[in-house]
C-alpha positions, 0 to 999 in steps of 0.5 A, a space after each residue: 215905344 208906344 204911345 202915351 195912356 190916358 191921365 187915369 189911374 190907380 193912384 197920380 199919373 206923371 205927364 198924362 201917362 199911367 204910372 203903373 204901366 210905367 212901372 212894368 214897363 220899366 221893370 220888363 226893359 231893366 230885367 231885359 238887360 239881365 237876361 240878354 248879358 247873362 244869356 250872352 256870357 254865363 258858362 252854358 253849365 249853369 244851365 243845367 243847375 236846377 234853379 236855371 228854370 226858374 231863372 229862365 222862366 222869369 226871364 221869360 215874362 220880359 217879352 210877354 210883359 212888353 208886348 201886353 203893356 204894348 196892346 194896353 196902352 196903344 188901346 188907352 192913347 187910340 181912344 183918346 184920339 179916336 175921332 181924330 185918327 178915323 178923320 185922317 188927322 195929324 194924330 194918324 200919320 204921327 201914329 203910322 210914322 211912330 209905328 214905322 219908326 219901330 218897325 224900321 229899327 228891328 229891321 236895321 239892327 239886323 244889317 250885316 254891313 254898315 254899306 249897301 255895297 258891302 251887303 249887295 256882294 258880301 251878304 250870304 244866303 243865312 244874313 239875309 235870313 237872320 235881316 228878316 228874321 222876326 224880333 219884338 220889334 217886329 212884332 210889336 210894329 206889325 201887331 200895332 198896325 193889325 190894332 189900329 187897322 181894326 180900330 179905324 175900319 171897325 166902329 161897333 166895339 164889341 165887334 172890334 172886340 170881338 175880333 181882336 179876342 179872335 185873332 189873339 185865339 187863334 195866334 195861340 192856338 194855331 201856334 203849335 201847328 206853324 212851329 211844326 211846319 217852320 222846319 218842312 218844306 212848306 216854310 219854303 215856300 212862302 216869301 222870305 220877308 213874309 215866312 218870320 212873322 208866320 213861323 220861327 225860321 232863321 233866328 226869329 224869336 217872335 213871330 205873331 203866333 203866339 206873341 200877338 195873343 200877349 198884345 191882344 190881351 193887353 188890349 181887352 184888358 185895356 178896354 175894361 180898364 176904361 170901363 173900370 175907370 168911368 165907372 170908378 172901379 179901377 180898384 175892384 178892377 185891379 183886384 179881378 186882375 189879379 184874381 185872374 192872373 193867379 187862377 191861370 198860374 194855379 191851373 196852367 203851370 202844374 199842368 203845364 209841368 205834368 203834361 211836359 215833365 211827367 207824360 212827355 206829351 209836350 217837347 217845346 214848351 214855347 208855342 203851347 197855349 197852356 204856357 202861353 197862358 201861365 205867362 199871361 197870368 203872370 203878366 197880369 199878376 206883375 200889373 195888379 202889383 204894378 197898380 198896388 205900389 203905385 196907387 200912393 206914389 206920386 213919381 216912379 223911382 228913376 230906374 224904373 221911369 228912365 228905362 220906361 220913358 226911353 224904353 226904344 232908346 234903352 232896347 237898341 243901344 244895349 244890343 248894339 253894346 252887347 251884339 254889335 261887332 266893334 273891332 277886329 269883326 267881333 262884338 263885346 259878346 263875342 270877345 268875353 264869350 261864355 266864360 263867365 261865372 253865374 256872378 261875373 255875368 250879374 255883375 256885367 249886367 248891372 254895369 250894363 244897366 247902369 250904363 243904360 240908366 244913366 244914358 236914358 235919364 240924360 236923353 229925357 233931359 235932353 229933350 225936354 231942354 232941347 226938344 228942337 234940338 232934338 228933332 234936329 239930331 234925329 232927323 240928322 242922324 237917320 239923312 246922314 246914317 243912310 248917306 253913309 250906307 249907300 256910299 259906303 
């Protein structure tokens, strides 16, 4: 999903990419899976047992994690390129194309209907709401182009620093207000392609406050892991990270929980800069430990290294397996529906998983063998795809 780091690392590097951040990635898209089979299937009252917050909590790192490993390696493979994207280049339209390619995706995996046709007469005013609604896809395209714009147009450092830090702020910071106007009339009056990305209307789950305060850190934290690393400090690096991701979890959770379970002064936990940053200590915490296991391992087990190298591939097609209606109008979710227990639904995703595994190993081999082949197909499916669509 996003481009490949720089050949610097804590530790071997695996085809000019960072292990470590590899081995996040990986972990974020196999835990995704977990989260989305067992959101879809598990009986609602298991909900309330008190373990489920915890459980739901840690699932609730696999957004944070991805989005944070989106900003640090799209900051990594910019400056390697940097000289060749500001003089309009092939690596800046292949950047802008790879872009746009995620950004199409999140769009099309919320087509009501296969047919333009379909779509033109059929569509009710609420799909046409869940087809602009926001998910990480989106998120991460539109936060991606906010960074290279900055990188391109920018040349001081500190000053795109600078900016990058400001916007992450006020992303989070801002937040809670846009959340409290997502339900007032004042969401109404912005574009309908436009108003997700700003607030949580329809069903987006990601708009850019909070969630580009994650791929902003990323990109800071990237940054001075360059400087880490020409310094030779990527060690001591590794260590004030970690030291930073457990100082905001010791500080941010227990006050967090006070002000949300003992005052009630917070009712959604999801827009407040305080959960936000007890995320993003523990996104820190995971990359430290990341960097610790990796720093003596010359390769990445295959079920982190499959997911992690074909994370895109990996994200759509486990959504079209779960979510995509396939017979009589109805989708594999909707044919199980809730009725699953704690077990069963662990036991689906890791069928789930596998499945995917054992689908994005074979499609890294595939094209590494076949890369022309490859290229064919895609360029094929997408003609052929959107000649379907319009017939249709």
């Amino acid at each position: 999903m996003t481009p490949p780091a720089l050949p610097v690392a804590p530790g071997p590097t695996r085809g000019g990419r960072l292990l470590f951040v590899d081995a996040l990635r990986g972990l974020a898209m196999v835990v995704m899976i977990e989260v989305h089979v067992v959101n879809a299937l598990m009986q609602p009252g298991y909900r309330q047992a008190p373990w489920f917050y915890l459980l739901n909590f840690i699932n609730g790192l696999v957004a944070p994690a991805f989005l944070f490993i989106a900003g640090f390696a799209f900051l990594l493979a910019s400056q390697r390129n940097l000289a060749a994207l500001r003089s309009c280049r092939a690596p800046l339209w292949a950047t802008l194309a790879r872009i746009g390619w995620v950004w199409m995706l999140g769009y099309l995996l919320h087509i009501p209907f296969f047919s333009f046709n379909d779509w033109r007469r059929l569509a009710t005013p609420e799909q046409w709401l869940q087809f602009f609604s926001v998910d990480v896809l989106q998120c991460i395209a539109c936060g991606l182009l906010i960074i290279l714009c900055a990188r391109l147009l920018i040349r001081d450092d500190r000053v795109f620093l600078a900016l990058i830090g400001l916007l992450g702020c006020l992303a989070t910071t801002l937040a809670p207000w846009l959340y409290q106007l997502a339900s007032a009339q004042t969401a109404q009056s912005l574009p309908l392609f436009l108003a997700p990305y700003l607030l949580p209307i329809g069903s987006t789950l990601f708009p850019l406050p909070p969630w580009f305060g994650f791929m902003a850190a990323g990109v800071l934290a990237g940054w001075w892991f360059l400087r880490a690393q020409e310094q030779g400090r990527v060690n001591r690096w590794m260590r004030k990270t970690a030291m930073i991701g457990g100082l905001l979890v010791a500080v941010c959770l227990p006050l967090l929980f006070y002000l949300k379970d003992s005052l009630g002064v917070i009712v959604d936990e999801r827009p407040q800069p305080l959960f936000f940053a007890a995320r993003l200590g523990c996104v820190l915490l995971l990359l430290a430990l990341c960097g610790l296991i990796c720093r003596s391992r010359k390769n990445l087990p295959s079920w982190l290294h499959a997911p992690s190298q074909e994370s895109l591939m990996v994200y759509c097609i486990h959504l079209q397996v779960l979510y995509r209606p396939f017979w009589e109008g109805k989708s594999l979710a909707m044919w199980v529906g809730q009725r699953c227990s704690l077990v069963a639904a662990l036991l689906c995703a890791g069928a789930l998983i596998a499945l995917m595994l054992a689908l994005a190993g074979g499609w890294r081999v595939f094209k590494q063998r076949y890369q022309q082949a490859n290229q064919g197909l895609l360029a094929a499916a997408l003609v052929g795809g959107t000649l379907v669509f319009l017939a249709g």
